[in-house]
C-alpha positions as CSV (number, residue, x, y, z in Angstrom):
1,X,-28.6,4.5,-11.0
2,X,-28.0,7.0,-13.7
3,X,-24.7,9.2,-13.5
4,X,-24.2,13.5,-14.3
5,X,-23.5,13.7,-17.7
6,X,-20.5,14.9,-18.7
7,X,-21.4,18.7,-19.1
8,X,-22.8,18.6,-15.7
9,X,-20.5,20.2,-12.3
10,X,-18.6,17.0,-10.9
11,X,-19.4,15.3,-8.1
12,X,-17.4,13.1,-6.4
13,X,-16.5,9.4,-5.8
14,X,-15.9,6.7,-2.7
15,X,-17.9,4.2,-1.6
16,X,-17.5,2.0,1.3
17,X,-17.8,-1.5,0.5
18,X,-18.1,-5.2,2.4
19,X,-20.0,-7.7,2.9
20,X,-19.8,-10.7,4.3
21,X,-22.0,-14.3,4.7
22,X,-21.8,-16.6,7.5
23,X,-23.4,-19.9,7.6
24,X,-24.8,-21.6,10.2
25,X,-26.6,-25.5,10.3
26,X,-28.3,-27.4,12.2
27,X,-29.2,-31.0,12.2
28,X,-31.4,-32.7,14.7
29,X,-29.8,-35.8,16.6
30,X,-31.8,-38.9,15.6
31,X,-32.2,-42.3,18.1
32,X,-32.4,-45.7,17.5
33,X,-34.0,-48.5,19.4
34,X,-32.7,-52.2,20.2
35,X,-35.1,-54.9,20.9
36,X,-34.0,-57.1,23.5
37,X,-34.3,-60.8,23.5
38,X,-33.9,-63.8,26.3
39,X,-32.8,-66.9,25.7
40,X,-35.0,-69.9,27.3
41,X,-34.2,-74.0,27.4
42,X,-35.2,-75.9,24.7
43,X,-38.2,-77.9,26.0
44,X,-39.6,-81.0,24.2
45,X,-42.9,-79.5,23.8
46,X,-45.5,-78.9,21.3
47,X,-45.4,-75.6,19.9
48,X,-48.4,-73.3,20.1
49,X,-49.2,-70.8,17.4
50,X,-47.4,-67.6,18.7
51,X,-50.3,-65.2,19.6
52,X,-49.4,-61.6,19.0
53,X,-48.4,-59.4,21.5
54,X,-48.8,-55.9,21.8
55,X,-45.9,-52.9,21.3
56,X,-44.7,-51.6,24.8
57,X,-45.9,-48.6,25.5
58,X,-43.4,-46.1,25.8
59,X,-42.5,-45.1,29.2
60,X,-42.6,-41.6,30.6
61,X,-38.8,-41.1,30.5
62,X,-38.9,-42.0,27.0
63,X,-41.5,-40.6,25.7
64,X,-40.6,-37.0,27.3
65,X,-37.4,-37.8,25.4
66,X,-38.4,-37.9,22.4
67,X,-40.5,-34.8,23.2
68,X,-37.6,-32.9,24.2
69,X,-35.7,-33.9,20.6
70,X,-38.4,-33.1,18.3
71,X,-38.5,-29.6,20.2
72,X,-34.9,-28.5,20.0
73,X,-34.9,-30.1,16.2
74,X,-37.7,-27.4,15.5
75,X,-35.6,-24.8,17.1
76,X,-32.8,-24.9,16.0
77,X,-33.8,-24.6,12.4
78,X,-35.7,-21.9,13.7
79,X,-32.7,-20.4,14.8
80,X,-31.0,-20.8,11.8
81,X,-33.6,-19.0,9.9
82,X,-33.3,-15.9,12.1
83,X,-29.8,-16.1,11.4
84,X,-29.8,-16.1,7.7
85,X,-32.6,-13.1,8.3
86,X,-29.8,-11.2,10.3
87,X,-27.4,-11.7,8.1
88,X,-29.4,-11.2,4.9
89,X,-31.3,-7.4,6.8
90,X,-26.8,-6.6,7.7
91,X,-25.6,-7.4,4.2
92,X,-28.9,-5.8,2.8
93,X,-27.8,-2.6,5.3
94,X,-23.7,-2.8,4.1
95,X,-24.8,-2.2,0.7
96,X,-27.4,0.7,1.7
97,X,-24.3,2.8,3.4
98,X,-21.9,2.0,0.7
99,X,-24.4,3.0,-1.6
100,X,-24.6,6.1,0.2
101,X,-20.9,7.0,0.4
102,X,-20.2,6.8,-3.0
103,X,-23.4,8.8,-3.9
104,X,-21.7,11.5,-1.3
105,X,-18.1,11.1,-2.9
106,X,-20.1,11.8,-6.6
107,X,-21.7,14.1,-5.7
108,X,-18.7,16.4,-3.9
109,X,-21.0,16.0,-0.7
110,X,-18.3,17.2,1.9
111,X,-17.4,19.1,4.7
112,X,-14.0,20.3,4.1
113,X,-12.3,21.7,7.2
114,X,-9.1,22.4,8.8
115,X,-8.7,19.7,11.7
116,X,-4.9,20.5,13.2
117,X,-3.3,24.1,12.9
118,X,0.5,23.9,13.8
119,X,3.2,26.9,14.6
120,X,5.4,25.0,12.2
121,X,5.0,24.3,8.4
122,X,3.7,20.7,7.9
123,X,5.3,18.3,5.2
124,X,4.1,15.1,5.4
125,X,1.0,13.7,6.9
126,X,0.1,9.6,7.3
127,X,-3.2,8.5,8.4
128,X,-4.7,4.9,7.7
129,X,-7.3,5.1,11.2
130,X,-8.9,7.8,12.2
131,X,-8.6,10.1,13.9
132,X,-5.2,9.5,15.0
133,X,-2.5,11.2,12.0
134,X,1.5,11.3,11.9
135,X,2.9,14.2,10.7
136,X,6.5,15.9,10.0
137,X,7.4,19.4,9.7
138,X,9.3,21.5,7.5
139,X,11.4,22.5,10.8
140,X,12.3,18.4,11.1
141,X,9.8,17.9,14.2
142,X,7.4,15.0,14.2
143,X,4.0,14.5,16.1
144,X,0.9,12.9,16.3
145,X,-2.6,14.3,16.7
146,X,-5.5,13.9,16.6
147,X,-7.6,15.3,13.9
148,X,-11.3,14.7,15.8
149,X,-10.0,17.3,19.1
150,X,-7.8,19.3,16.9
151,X,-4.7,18.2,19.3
152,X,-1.2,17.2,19.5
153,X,-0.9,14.2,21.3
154,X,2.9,14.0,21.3
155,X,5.4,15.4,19.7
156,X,9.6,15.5,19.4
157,X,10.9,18.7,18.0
158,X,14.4,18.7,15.8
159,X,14.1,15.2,15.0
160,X,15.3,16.0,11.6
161,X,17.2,18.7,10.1
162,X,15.4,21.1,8.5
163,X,17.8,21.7,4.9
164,X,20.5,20.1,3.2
165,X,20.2,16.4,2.1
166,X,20.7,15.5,-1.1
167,X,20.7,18.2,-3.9
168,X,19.1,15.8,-6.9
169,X,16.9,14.2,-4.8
170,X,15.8,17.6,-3.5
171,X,15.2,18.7,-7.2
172,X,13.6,15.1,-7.7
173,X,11.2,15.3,-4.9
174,X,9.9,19.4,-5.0
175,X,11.4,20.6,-8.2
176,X,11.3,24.9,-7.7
177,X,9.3,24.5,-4.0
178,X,11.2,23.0,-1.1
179,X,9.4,23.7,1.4
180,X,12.1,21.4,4.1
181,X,11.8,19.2,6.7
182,X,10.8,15.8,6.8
183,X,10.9,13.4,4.5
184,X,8.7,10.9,5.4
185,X,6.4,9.3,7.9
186,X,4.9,6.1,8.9
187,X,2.3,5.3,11.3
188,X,0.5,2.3,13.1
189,X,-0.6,1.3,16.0
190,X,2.1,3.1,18.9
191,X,4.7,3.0,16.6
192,X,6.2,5.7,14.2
193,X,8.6,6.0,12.2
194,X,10.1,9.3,10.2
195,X,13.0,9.9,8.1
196,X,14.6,13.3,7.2
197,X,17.2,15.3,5.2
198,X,20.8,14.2,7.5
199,X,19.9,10.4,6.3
200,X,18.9,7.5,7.7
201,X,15.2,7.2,9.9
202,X,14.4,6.4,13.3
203,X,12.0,5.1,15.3
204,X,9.6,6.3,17.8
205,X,6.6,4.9,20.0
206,X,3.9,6.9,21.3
207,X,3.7,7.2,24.7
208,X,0.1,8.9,24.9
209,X,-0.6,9.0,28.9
210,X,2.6,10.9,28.8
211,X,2.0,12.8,26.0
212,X,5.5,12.0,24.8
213,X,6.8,10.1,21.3
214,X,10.3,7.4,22.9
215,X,13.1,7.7,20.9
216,X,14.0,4.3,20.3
217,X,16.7,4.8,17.9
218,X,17.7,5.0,14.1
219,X,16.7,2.4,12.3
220,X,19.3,-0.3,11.5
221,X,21.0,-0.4,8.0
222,X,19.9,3.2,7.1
223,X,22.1,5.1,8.7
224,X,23.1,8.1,6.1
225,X,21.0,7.0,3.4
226,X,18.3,9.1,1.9
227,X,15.1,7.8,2.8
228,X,12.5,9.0,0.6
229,X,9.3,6.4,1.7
230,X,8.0,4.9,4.7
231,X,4.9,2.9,4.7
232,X,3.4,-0.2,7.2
233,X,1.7,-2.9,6.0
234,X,-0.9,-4.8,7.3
235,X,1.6,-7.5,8.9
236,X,3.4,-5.0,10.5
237,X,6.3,-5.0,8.0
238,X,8.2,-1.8,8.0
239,X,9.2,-0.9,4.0
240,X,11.8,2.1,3.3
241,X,12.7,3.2,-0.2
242,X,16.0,4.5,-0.8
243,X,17.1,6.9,-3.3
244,X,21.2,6.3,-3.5
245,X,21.5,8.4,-6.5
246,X,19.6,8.5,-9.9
247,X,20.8,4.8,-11.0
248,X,21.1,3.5,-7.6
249,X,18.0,2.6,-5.2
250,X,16.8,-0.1,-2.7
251,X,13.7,-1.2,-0.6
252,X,14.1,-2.4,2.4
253,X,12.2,-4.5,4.9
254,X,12.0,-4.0,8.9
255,X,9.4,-6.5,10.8
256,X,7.8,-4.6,13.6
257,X,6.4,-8.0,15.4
258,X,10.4,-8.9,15.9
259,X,11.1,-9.2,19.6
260,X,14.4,-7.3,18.3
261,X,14.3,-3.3,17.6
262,X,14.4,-1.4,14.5
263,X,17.8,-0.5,15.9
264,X,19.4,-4.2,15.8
265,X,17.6,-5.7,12.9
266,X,19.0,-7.0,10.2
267,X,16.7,-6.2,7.4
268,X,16.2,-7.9,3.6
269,X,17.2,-5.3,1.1
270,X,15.9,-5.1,-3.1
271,X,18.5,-3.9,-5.0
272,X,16.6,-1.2,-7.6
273,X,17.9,-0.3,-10.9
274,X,17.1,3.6,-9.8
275,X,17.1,5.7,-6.8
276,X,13.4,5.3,-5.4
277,X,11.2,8.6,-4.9
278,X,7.8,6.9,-3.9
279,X,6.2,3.9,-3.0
280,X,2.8,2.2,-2.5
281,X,2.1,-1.1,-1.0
282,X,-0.9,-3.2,-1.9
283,X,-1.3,-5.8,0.7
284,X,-4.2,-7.5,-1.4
285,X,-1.8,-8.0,-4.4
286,X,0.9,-8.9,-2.3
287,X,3.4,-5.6,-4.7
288,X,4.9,-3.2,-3.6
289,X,5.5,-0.2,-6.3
290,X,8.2,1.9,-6.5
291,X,8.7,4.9,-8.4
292,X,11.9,5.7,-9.4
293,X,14.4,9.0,-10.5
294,X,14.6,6.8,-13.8
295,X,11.0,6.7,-14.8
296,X,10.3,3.3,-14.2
297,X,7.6,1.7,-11.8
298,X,9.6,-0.9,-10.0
299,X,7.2,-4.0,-9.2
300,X,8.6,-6.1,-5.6
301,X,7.1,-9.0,-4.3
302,X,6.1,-8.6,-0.4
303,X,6.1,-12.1,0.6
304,X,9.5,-12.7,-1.3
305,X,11.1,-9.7,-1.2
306,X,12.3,-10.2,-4.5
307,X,11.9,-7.8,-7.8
308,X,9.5,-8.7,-10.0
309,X,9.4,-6.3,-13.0
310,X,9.8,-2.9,-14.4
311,X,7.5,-0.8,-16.3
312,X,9.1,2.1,-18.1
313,X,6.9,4.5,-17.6
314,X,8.1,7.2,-20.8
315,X,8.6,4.5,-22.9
316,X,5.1,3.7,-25.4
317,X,3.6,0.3,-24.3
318,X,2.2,-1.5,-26.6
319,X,-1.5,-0.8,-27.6
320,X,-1.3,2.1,-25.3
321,X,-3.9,4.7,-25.4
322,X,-2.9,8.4,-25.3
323,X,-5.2,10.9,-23.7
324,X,-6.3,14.5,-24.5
325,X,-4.3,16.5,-22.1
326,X,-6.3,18.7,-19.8
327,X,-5.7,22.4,-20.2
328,X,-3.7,24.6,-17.5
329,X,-5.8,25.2,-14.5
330,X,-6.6,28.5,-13.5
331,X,-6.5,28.6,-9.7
332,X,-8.1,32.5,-9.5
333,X,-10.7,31.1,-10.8
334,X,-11.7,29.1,-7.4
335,X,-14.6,30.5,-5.8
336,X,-13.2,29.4,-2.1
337,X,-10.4,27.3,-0.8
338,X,-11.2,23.3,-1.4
339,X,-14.0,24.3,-3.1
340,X,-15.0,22.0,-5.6
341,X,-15.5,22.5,-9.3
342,X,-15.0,20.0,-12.6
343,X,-11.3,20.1,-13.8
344,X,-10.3,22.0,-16.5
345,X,-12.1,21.4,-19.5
346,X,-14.7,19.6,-18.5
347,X,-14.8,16.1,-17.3
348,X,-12.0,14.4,-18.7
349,X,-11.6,10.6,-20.6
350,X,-8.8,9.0,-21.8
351,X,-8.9,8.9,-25.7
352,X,-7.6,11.2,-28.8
353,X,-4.1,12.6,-29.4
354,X,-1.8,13.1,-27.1
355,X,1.0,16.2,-27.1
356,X,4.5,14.8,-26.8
357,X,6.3,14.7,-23.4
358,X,9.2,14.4,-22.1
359,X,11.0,11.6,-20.3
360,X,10.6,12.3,-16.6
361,X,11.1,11.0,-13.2
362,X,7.9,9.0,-11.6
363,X,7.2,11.1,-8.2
364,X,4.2,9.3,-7.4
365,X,3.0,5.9,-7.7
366,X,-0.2,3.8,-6.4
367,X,-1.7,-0.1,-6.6
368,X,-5.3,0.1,-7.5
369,X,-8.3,-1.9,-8.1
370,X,-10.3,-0.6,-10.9
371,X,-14.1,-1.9,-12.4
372,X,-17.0,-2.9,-10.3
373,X,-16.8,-1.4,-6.7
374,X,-19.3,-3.9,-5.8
375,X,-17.4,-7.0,-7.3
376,X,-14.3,-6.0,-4.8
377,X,-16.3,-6.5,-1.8
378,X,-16.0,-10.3,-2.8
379,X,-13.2,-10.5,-4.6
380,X,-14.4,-11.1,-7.8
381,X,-12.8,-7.7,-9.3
382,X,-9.5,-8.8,-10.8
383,X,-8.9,-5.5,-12.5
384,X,-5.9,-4.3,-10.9
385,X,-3.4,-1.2,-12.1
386,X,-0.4,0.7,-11.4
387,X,-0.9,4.5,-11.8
388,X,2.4,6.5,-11.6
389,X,2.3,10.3,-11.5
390,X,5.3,12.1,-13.6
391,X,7.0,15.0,-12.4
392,X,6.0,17.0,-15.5
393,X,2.3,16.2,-14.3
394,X,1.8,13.2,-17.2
395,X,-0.1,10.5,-15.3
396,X,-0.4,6.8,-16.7
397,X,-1.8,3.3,-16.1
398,X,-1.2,0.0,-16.7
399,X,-2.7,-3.1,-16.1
400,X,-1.9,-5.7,-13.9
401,X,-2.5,-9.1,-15.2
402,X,-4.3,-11.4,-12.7
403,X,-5.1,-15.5,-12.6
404,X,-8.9,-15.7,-13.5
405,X,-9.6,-18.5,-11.3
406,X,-8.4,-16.5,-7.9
407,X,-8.5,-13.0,-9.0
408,X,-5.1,-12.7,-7.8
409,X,-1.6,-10.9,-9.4
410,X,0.3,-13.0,-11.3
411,X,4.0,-12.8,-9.4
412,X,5.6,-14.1,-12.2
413,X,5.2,-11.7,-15.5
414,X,2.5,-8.8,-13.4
415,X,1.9,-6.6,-16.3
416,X,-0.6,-7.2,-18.5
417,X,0.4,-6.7,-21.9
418,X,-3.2,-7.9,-24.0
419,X,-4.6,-4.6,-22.1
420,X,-3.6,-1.2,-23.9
421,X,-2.2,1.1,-21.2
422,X,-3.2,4.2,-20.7
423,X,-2.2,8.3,-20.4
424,X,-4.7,9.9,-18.3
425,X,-5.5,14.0,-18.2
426,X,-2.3,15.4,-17.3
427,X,-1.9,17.9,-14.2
428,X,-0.1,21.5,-15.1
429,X,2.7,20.4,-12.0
430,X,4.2,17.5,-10.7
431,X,2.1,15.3,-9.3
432,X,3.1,14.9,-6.1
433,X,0.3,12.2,-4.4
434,X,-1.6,9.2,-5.8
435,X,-4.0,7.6,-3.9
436,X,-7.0,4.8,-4.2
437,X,-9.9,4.4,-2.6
438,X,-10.1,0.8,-2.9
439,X,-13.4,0.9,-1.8
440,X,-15.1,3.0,-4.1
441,X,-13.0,2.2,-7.7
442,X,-11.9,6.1,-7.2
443,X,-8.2,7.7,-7.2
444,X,-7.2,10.9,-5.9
445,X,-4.1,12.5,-7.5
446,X,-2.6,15.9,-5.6
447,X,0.0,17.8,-7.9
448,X,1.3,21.3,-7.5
449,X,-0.6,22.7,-9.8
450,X,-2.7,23.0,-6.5
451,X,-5.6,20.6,-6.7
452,X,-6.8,17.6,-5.8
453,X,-8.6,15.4,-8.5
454,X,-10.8,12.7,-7.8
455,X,-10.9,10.2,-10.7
456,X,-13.6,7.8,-11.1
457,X,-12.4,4.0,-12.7
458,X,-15.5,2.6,-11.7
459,X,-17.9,0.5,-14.0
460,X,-21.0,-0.1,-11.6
461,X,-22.9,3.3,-12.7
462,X,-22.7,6.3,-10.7
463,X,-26.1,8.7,-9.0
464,X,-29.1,9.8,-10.6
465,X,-28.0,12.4,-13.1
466,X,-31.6,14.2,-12.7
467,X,-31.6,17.5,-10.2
468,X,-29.0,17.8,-7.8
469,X,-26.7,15.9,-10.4
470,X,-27.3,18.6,-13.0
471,X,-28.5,16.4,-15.8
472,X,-32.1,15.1,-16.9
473,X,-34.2,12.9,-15.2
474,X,-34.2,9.3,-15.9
475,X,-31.2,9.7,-17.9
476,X,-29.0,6.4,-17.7
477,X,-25.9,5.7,-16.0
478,X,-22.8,6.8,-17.7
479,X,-19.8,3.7,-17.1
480,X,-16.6,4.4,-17.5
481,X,-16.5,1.2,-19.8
482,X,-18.1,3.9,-22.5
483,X,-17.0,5.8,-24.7
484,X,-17.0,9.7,-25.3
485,X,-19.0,11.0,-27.9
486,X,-15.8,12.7,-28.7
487,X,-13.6,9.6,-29.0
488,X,-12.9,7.9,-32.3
489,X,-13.8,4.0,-32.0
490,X,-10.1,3.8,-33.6
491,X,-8.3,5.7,-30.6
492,X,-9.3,3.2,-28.1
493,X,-10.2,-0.2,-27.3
494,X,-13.2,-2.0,-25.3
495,X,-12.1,-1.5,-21.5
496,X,-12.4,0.8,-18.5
497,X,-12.0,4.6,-18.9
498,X,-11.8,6.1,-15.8
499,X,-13.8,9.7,-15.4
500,X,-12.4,13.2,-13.7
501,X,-15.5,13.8,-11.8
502,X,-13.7,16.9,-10.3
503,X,-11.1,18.9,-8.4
504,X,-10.4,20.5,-4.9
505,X,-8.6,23.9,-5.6
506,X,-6.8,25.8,-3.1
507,X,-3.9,23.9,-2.0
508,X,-0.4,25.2,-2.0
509,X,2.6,24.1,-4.2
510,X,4.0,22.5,-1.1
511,X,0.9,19.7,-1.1
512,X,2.8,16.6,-0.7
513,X,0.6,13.7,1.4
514,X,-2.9,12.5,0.4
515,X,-4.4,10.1,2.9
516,X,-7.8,8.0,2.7
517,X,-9.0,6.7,6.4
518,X,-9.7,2.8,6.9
519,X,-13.6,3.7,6.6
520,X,-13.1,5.6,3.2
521,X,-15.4,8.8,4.4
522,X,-12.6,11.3,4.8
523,X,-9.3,12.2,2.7
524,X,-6.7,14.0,4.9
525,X,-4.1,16.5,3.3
526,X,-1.0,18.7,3.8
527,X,-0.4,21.7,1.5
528,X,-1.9,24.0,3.3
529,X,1.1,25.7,5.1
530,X,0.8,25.0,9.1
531,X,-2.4,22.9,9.0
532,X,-4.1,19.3,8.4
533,X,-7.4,19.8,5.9
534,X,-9.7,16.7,6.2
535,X,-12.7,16.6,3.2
536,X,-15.3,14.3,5.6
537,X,-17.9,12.1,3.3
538,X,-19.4,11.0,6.5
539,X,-23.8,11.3,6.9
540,X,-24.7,14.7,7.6
């Protein structure tokens, strides 16, 4: 389906995407017959010609038997043909809706709304299922709501101190704009867990027929360390990164299915090379990335717990494929809060020169499947990255190198060094948030520069590029395997080039969490002083 060119107002990416095949046979029982056979004397007699004797007719029993066999033969292979039907008209339907959702997410087809509006300042937002979100405030309180009734559900005030902490890490993780407050937060299921500026996190559970979130303690083995990220994994694994100064970090790991409590566990700790400022975890990969107050991207295996690799992140890779920086925003120019509008300069490709920059920390960081959004739905899409987000707003990529008979990471040597990395359209302020859509092949990166950007790093094509996408009629999908008319054949090489399709302006320098729901139809935000902002994809 063709794309907007690239003169044309952005539109947006996400798509939702499985499918799935179950197969059901049949096989009709088959029966045998045994002749029986009675032994006489031998007589002396003279033997007679035998005369032939007729088959035995069947008797009723039998005969309604074998009726009865043929019958449920028949249907169950009709059965088994409705089936395949079902499953073919659901799979045929799966692709219809995720077809739909990324047209929506192309196309900037959202309702953008505030969905929670707090008498405190809110710092950090988690989210995986909707419509229930954990949040922490700038006054060290943390809560959950949710976001469909626009309600608190519990909450614990002072649960964190509002200032101090660390004063590098401070500079680290805001630079000129702490807001304070909370650190972090993790969500899933009844269970929460935050971390703040005194050190250390704790643990909660949500008690929601008592509209209350149980204090069940500080989490063992953190106690006065700077926690700087929280996330849960699909196994219920609890993973903290620690920032112990700039050449001193850790990850630890917490199981949330132990009988034992956070409190009492005794957890398996990575040593880092550098204090950690960000993390993402890819269940599908099996990583966990960490970006570091050294400018690496530290790779961890989550079924070992052991480090894997590190990826300087100033330091030119090899092959690697510098970008034209995008110009400074200018945020007057919005015509309405999370409006949308194409970034600056157009839509943006990697390829051309690159200015020089200079060695910074990596604030954000996120595991990500690029290509064919439809190829991921059956695991056949083994182009997987690491995108890390600079705190001079540089953002860059690098490939993950994968087996290509399961599609899977390689644990031991991840990066892929035949693939040129690359240096993508830089924000003008630390990018604070980087965050896939797995679904769709798009990325979201949230800097305080005060925008959003949705980046497209599928393959598959986009939406017609005709009428509402701003271009002409027929014209053919633009892929992000292309190139730019602009781009020299010499700049680049033959591989993905992911597409700005366009911004969200509005937010506030103090935009810190960007959260995608389980269903991939809403992104869910901070940054907008004492409220939650949701951008909903879902059918009109």
């Amino acid at each position: 389906m063709p794309r907007p060119r690239a003169s044309a107002l952005a539109m947006a990416p996400l798509v939702l995407l499985a499918g799935g095949c179950c197969l059901a046979a049949a096989a009709a029982a088959g029966r045998s017959r045994a002749a029986a056979f009675v032994a006489a004397p031998r007589q002396h007699v003279r033997r007679l010609p035998p005369s032939p004797s007729p088959s035995p007719s069947p008797s009723p029993a039998t005969a309604a038997l074998r009726y009865s066999s043929r019958e449920e033969g028949e249907g169950a292979a009709d059965a088994s043909a409705a089936l395949f039907e079902a499953l073919r008209a659901r799979r045929a339907q799966l692709t219809s809706e995720r077809s739909g959702r990324r047209e929506r997410w192309v196309r900037a087809q959202c309702q953008s709304s505030v969905r929670l509006a707090c008498d405190d300042r809110i710092r950090r937002v988690d989210l995986r299922r909707w419509p229930v979100a954990a949040v922490g405030s700038a006054n060290g309180a943390v809560a959950v709501a949710n976001l469909e009734t626009g309600s608190i559900v519990a909450r614990a005030d002072g649960a964190h101190s509002r200032v101090g902490g660390n004063p590098n890490l401070n500079a680290f993780l805001h630079g000129e704009f702490d807001g304070g407050g909370t650190l972090a937060v993790a969500l899933k299921g009844d269970s929460v867990v935050s971390a703040g500026r005194e050190g250390g996190a704790r643990a909660w559970r949500l008690d929601a027929d008592g509209g209350r979130l149980v204090d069940l303690g500080a989490v063992q083995g953190l106690r006065g360390k700077q926690v700087t990220a929280l996330a849960i994994d699909a196994e219920g694994k609890l993973w903290a990164g620690v920032f112990s100064g700039t050449y001193e970090g850790s990850l630890y790991r917490y199981d949330l299915l132990d009988p034992k409590p956070l409190s009492e566990q005794d957890p398996d700790v990575v040593a880092l090379p550098f204090g950690v400022l960000s993390m993402a975890v890819s269940y599908e990969t099996s990583l966990v990335a960490c970006g570091t107050a050294g400018g690496t991207a530290e790779l961890v295996s989550m079924e070992l717990c052991t480090h894997l690799a590190s990826w300087d992140v100033n330091q030119l890779c090899s092959g690697e494929v510098p970008a034209v920086p995008a110009p400074a925003p200018s945020l007057s120019s919005a015509a309405a809060p999370f409006s949308s509008s194409p970034p600056p300069g157009g839509r943006g490709r990697a390829g051309g020169k690159d200015r020089a920059s200079s060695s910074t920390h990596v604030r954000s960081v996120e595991i990500f499947q690029a290509g064919a959004a439809a190829d991921a739905a059956d695991g056949t899409n083994d182009n997987w990255c690491i995108v890390a987000g600079g705190g001079d707003g540089t953002m860059k990529m690098r490939w993950l190198r994968t087996d290509p008979a399961t599609a899977a990471v390689v644990p031991d040597g991840p990066f892929d060094h035949a693939r040129p990395s690359l240096v993508l359209p830089r924000h003008n302020g630390m990018v604070v948030s980087l965050t896939g859509c797995r679904q769709n092949g798009l990325l979201l990166s949230g800097a305080q520069d005060g925008t959003l950007r949705v980046l497209d790093f599928c393959d598959d094509g986009g939406v017609d590029g005709g009428a509402d996408g701003g271009g002409e009629e027929g014209q053919e999908a633009e892929f992000s395997s292309e190139y730019d008319a602009t781009t020299s054949a010499d700049d680049v090489a033959a591989d993905l080039y992911p597409i700005i399709l366009y911004q969200l302006a509005g937010y506030k320098v103090w935009l810190s969490s960007v959260c995608v729901d389980e269903e991939g139809l809403r992104i869910v935000t901070d940054g907008a002083e004492s409220t939650v902002v949701v951008h909903d994809f879902s059918p009109k």
